[in-house]
C-alpha beads as a LAMMPS data file, in Angstrom:
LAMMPS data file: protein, C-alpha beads

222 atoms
221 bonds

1 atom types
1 bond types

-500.0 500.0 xlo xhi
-500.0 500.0 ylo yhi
-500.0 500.0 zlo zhi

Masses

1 110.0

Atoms # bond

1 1 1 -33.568 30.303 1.189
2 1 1 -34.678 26.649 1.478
3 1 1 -33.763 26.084 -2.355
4 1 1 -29.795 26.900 -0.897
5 1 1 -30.495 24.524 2.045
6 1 1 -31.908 21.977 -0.370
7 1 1 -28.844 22.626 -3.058
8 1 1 -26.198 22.609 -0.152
9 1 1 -27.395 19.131 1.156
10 1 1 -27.366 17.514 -2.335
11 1 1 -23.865 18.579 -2.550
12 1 1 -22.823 17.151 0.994
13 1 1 -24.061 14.095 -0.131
14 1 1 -22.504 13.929 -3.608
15 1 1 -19.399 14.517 -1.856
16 1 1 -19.811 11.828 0.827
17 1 1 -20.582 8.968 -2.226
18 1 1 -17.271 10.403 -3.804
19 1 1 -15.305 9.743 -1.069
20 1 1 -16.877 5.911 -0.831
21 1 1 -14.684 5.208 -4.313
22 1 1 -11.153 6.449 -3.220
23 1 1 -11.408 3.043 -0.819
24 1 1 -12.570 -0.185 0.052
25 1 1 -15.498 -0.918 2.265
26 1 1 -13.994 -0.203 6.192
27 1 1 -12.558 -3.028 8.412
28 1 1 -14.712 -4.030 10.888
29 1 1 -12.424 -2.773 13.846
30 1 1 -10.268 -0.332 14.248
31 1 1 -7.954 0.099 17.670
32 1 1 -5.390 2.986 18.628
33 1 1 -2.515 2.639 20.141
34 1 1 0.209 4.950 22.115
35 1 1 4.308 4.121 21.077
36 1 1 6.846 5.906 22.746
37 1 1 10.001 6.461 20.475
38 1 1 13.317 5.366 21.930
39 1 1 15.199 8.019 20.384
40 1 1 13.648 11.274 21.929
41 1 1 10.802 10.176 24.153
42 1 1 7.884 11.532 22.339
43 1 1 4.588 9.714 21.689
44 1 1 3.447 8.597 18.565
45 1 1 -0.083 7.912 18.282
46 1 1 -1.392 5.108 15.667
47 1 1 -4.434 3.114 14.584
48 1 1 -4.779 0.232 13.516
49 1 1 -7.078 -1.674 11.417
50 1 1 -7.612 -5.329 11.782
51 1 1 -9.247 -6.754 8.446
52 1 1 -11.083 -10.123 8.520
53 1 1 -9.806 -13.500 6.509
54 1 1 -10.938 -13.686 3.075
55 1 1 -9.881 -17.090 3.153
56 1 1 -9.315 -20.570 5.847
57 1 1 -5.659 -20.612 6.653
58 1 1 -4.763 -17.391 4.815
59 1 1 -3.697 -14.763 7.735
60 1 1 -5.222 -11.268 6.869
61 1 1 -2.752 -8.072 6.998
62 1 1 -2.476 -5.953 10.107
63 1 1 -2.371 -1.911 8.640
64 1 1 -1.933 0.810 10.874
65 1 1 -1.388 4.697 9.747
66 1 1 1.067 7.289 12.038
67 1 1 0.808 11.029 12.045
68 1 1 4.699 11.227 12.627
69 1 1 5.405 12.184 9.181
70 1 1 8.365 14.445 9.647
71 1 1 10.573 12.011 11.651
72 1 1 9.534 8.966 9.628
73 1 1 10.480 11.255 6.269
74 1 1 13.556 12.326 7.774
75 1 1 15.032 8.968 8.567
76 1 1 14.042 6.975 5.244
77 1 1 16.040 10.217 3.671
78 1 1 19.046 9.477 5.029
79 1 1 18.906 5.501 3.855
80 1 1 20.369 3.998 0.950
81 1 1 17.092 3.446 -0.563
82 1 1 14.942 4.728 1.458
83 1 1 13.938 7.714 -0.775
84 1 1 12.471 7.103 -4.828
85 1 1 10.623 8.539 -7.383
86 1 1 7.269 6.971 -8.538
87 1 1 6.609 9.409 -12.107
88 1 1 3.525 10.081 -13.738
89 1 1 1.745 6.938 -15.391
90 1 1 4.096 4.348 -13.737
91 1 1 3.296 1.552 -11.689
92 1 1 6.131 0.448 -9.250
93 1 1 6.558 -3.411 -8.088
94 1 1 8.945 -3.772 -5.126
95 1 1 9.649 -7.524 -4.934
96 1 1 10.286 -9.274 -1.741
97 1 1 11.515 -12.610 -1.120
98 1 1 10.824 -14.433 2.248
99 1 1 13.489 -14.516 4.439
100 1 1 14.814 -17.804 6.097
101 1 1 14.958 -15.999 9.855
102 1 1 11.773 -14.238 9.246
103 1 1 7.917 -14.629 9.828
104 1 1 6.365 -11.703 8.842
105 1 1 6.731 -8.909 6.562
106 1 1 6.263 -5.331 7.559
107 1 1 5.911 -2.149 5.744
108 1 1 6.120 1.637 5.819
109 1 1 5.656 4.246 3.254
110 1 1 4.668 8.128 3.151
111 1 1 4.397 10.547 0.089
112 1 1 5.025 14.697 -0.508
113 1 1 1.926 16.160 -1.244
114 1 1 -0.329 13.777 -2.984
115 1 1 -1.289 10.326 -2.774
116 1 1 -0.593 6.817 -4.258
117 1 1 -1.919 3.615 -4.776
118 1 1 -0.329 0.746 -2.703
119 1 1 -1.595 -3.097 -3.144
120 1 1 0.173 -6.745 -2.164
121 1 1 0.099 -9.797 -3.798
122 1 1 2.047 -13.151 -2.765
123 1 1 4.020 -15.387 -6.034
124 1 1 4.110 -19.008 -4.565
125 1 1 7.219 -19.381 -5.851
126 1 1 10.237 -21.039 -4.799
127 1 1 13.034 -18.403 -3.042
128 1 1 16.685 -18.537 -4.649
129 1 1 17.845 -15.125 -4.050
130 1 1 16.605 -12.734 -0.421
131 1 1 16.994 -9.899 -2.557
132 1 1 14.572 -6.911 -3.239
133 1 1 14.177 -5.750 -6.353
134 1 1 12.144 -2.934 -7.776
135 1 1 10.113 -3.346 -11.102
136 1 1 8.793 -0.246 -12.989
137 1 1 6.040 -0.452 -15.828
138 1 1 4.174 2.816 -17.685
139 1 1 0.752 0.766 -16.968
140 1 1 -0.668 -1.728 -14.422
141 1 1 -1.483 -3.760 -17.508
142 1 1 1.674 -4.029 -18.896
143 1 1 3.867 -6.997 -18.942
144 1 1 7.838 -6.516 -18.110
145 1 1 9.903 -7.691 -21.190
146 1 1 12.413 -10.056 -18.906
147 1 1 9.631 -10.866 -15.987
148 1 1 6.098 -12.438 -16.773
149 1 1 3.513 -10.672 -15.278
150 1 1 1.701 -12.032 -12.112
151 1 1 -1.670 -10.107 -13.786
152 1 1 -3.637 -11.464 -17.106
153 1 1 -5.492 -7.751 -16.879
154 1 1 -6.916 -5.083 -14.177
155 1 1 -11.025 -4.245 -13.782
156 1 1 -11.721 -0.991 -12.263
157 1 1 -9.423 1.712 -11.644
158 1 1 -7.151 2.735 -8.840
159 1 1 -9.934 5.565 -7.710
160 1 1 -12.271 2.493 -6.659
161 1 1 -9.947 -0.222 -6.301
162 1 1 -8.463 -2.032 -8.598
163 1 1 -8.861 -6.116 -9.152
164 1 1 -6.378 -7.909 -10.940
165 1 1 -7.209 -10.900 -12.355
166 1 1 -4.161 -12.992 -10.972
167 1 1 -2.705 -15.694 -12.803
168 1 1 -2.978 -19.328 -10.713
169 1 1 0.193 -19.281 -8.537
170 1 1 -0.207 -15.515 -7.698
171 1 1 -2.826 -14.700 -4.078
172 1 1 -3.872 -11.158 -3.158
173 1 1 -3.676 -10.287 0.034
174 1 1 -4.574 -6.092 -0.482
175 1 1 -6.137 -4.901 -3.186
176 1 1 -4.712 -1.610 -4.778
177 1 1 -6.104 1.606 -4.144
178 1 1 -5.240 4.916 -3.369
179 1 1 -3.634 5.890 0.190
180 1 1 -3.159 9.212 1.950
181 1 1 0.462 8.801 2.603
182 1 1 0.990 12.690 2.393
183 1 1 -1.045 12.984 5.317
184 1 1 -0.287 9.878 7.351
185 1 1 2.895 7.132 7.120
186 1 1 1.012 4.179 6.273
187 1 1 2.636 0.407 7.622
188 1 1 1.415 -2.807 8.189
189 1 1 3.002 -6.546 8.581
190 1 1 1.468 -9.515 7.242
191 1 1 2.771 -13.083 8.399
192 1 1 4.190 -15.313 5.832
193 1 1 2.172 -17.585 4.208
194 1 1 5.216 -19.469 3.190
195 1 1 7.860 -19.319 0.809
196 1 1 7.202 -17.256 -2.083
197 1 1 7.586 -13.549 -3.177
198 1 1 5.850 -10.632 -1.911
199 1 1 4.506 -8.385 -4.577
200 1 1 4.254 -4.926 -3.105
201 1 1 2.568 -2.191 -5.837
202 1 1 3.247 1.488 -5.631
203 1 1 0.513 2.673 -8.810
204 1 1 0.944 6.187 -9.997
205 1 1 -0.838 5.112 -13.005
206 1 1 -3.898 7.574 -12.340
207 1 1 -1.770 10.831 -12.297
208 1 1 -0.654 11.761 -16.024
209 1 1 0.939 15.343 -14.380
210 1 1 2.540 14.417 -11.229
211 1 1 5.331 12.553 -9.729
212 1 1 5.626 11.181 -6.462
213 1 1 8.339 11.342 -4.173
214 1 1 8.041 7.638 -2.123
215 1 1 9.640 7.181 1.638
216 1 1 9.530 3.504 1.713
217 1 1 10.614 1.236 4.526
218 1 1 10.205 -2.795 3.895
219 1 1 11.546 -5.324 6.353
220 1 1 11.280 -8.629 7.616
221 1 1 10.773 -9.650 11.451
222 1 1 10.798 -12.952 13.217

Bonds

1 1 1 2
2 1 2 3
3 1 3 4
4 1 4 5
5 1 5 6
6 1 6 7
7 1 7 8
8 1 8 9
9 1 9 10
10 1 10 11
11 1 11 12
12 1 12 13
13 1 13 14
14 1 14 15
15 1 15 16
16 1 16 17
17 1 17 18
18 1 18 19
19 1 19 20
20 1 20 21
21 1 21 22
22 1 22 23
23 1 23 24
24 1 24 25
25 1 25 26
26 1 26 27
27 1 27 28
28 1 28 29
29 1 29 30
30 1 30 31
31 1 31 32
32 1 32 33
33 1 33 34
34 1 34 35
35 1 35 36
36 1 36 37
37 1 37 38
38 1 38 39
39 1 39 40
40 1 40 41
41 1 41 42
42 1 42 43
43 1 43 44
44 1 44 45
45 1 45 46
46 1 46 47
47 1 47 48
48 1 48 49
49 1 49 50
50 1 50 51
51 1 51 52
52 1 52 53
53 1 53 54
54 1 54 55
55 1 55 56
56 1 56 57
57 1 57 58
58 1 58 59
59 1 59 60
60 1 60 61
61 1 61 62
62 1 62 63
63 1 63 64
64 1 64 65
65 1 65 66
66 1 66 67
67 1 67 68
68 1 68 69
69 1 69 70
70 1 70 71
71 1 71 72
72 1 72 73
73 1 73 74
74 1 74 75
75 1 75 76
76 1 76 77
77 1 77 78
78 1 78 79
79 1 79 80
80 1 80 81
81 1 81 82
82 1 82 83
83 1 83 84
84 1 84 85
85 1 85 86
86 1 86 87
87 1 87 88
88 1 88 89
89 1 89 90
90 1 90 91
91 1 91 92
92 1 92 93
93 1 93 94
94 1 94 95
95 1 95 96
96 1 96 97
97 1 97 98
98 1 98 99
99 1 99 100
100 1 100 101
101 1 101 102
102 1 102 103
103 1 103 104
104 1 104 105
105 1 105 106
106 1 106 107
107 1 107 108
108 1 108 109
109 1 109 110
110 1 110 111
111 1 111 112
112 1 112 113
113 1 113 114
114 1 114 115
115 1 115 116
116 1 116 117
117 1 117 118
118 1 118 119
119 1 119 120
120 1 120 121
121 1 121 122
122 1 122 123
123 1 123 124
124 1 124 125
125 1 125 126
126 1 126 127
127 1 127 128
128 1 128 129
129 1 129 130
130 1 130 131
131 1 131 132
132 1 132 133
133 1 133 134
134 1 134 135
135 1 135 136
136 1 136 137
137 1 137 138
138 1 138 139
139 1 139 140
140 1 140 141
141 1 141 142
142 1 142 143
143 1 143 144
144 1 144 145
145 1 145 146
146 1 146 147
147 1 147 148
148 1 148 149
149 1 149 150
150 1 150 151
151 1 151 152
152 1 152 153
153 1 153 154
154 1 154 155
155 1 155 156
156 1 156 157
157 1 157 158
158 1 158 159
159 1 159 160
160 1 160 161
161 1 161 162
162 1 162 163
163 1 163 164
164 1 164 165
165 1 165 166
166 1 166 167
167 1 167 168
168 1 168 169
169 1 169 170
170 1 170 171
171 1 171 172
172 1 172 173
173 1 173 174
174 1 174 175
175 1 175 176
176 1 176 177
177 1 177 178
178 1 178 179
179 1 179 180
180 1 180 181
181 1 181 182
182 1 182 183
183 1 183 184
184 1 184 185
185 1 185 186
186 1 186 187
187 1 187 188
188 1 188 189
189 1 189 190
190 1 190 191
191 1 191 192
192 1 192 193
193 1 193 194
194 1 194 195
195 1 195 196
196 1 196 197
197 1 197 198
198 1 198 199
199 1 199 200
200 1 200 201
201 1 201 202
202 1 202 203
203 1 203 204
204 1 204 205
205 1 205 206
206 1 206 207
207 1 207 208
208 1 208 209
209 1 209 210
210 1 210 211
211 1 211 212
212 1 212 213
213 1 213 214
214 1 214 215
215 1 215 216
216 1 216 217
217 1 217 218
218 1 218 219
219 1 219 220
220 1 220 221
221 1 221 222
């Protein structure tokens, strides 16, 4: 009997240090707040986690998670492009310019089933288009034949966290790893830091069997 009890605790706390590599260490705060939709009147409760600077002058992203997965999956289905495939082994760049009226960027994405790896990076570059464009690659270490890649190479893997080691005009402001966005819509906004181009990574790199179906939602707001 106290072999079990001994065998059943190792186990809790084998699990417990697994679950420390599917993320980052927390953010030091973490607040929840109450929305009321205009559309129908319900509720919508989200947190929202409030990471500190890494950096003087460089504004940290704001990242909140809903449980309103059903509405939020509903309406990106019926946009445009609201609705894409992420398959097995590929690593998805959505590219955002600044926007002239704008000040901040802001985010939402969800997931069937399974989870995906979601990062950000900033290209101090100067804007000529406010178009978004989507970039696909089979790895996160390979370079696009008619783009050069923002990364020199990747350490780590998405399970822990992957760090990219950026090339000079290139900033990170959140580091890939994986997300449970078949559990919860995950969003956030992050305020420009100037003119440049967001780099927004969608990494399916880790899953050699599965696609992922992506509800994705980027804007700008001033």
């Amino acid at each position: 009997m106290v072999q079990e009890e001994v065998v059943k605790k190792l186990l809790e706390e084998q699990e417990q240090d697994a679950l420390l590599f599917l993320c980052p260490a927390q953010p030091e705060s973490l607040d929840v707040l109450m929305i009321q939709s205009e559309s129908n009147g319900t509720v919508d409760v989200v947190k929202v986690e409030r990471t500190p600077s890494e950096g003087e002058g460089k504004a940290s992203p704001t990242t909140w998670t809903s449980a309103n997965l059903r509405e939020f999956k509903h309406r990106m289905a019926s946009e445009k492009h609201g609705l894409l495939t992420v398959r097995r082994g590929e690593v998805m760049t959505v590219r955002v310019p600044t926007h002239p009226e704008g000040k901040r960027l802001c985010w939402e994405f969800a997931t069937d089933d399974y989870d995906i790896g979601f990062g950000m990076y900033f290209d101090w570059t100067p804007v000529t288009s406010t178009a978004v464009t989507l970039q696909v690659s089979e790895s996160s270490d390979e370079e696009d034949e008619e783009t050069e890649s923002p990364w020199h190479g990747r350490e780590g893997d998405v399970e822990r966290g992957s760090v990219y080691r950026l090339r000079s005009r290139y900033g990170e402001i959140m580091q890939v790893c994986r997300r449970d966005s078949h559990r919860e819509v995950q969003a956030g906004s992050h305020e420009y830091p100037g003119e440049g181009v967001y780099l927004l990574k969608l990494d399916n790199s880790y899953s050699l069997m599965r696609n992922k179906t992506l509800y994705f939602h980027v804007y700008y707001s001033s």
